[in-house]
C-alpha beads as a LAMMPS data file, in Angstrom:
LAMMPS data file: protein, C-alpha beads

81 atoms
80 bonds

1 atom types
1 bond types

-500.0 500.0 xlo xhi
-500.0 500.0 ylo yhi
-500.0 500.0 zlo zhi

Masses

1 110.0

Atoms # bond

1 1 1 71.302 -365.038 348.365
2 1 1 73.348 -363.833 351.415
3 1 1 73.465 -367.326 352.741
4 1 1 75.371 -368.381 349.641
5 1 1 77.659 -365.538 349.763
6 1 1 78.548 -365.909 353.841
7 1 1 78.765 -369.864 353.094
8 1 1 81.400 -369.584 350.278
9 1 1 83.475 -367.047 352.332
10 1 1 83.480 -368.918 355.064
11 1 1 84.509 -372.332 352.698
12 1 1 87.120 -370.007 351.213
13 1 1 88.689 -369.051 354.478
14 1 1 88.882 -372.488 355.664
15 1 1 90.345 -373.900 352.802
16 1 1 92.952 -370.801 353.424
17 1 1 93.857 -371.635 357.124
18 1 1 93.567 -375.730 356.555
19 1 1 96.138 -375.056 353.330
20 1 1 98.315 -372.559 355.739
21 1 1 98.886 -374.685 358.866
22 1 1 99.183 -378.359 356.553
23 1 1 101.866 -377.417 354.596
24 1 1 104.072 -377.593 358.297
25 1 1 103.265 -381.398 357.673
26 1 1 105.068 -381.751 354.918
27 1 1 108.251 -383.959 354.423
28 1 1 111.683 -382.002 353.468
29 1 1 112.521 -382.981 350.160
30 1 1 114.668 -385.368 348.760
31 1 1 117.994 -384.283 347.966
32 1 1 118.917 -384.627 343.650
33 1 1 121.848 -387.323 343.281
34 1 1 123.880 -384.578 341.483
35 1 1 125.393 -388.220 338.693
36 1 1 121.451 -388.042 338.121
37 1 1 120.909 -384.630 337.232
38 1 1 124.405 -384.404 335.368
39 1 1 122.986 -387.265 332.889
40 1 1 119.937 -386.028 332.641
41 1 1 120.827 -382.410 331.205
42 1 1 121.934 -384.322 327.868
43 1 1 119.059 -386.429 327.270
44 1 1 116.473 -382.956 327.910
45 1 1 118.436 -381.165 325.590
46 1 1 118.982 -384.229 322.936
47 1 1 114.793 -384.048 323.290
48 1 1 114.322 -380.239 322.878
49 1 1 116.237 -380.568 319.756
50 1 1 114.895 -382.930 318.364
51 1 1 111.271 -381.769 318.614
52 1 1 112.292 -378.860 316.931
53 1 1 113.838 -380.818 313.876
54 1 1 111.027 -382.725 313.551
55 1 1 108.659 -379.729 313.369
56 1 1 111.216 -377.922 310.797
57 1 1 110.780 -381.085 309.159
58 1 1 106.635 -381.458 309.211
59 1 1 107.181 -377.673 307.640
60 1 1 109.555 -378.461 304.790
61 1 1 107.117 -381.257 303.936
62 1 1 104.059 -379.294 303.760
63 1 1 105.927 -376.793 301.134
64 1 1 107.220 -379.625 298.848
65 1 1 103.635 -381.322 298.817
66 1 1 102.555 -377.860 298.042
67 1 1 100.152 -377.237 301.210
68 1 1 102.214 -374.248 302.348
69 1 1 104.039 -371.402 300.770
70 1 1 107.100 -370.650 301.275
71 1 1 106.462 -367.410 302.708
72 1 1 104.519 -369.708 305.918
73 1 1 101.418 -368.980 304.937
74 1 1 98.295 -371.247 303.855
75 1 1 97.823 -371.776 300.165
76 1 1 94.349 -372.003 301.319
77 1 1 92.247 -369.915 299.619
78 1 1 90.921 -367.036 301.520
79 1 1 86.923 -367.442 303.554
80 1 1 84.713 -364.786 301.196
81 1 1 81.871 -363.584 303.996

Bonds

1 1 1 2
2 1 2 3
3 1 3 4
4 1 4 5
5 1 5 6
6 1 6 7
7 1 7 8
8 1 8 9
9 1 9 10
10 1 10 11
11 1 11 12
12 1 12 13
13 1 13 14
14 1 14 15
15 1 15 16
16 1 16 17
17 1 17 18
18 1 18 19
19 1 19 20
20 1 20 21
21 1 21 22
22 1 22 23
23 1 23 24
24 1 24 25
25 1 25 26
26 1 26 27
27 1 27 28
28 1 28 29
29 1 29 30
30 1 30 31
31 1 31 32
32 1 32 33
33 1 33 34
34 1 34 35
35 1 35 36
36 1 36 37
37 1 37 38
38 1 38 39
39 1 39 40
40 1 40 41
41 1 41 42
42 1 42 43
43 1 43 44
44 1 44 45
45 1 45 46
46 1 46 47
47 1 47 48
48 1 48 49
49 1 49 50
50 1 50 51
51 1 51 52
52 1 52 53
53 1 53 54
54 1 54 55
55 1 55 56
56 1 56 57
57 1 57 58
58 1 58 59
59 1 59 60
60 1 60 61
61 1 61 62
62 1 62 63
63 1 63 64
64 1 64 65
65 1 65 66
66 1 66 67
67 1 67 68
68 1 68 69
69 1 69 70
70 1 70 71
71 1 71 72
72 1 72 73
73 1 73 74
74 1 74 75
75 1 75 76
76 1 76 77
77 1 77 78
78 1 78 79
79 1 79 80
80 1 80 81
């Protein structure tokens, strides 16, 4: 059992040091194109919005086919244990 325990720390710190001294390796970035990111702020928004309306509009239909109360809650009846 202490094998397992000495061979996991010792895979643990190796993963740590091989994680430390790669990430030196690594290319810089790539600078944004700032026309990119200016026409992209629209079209995230535009989507955010949208999901929302189309969840406020999954809700409304669930009330008018009468599978949800107004109140938001289930017109379920309630689980008798």
């Amino acid at each position: 059992m202490t094998f397992r325990k000495v061979g996991v720390a010792l895979l643990a710190a190796s993963l740590l040091t091989a994680s430390a001294s790669s990430s030196q390796a690594l290319p810089a970035p790539t600078p944004v194109n700032a026309a990119t990111a200016v026409g992209a702020g629209p079209w995230i928004v535009g989507g955010f919005i949208g999901v929302v309306a189309a969840l406020c509009l999954y809700d409304f239909i669930l009330k008018v086919d009468g599978q949800k109360n107004w109140d938001g809650t289930s017109k379920k009846p309630a689980r008798v244990r």
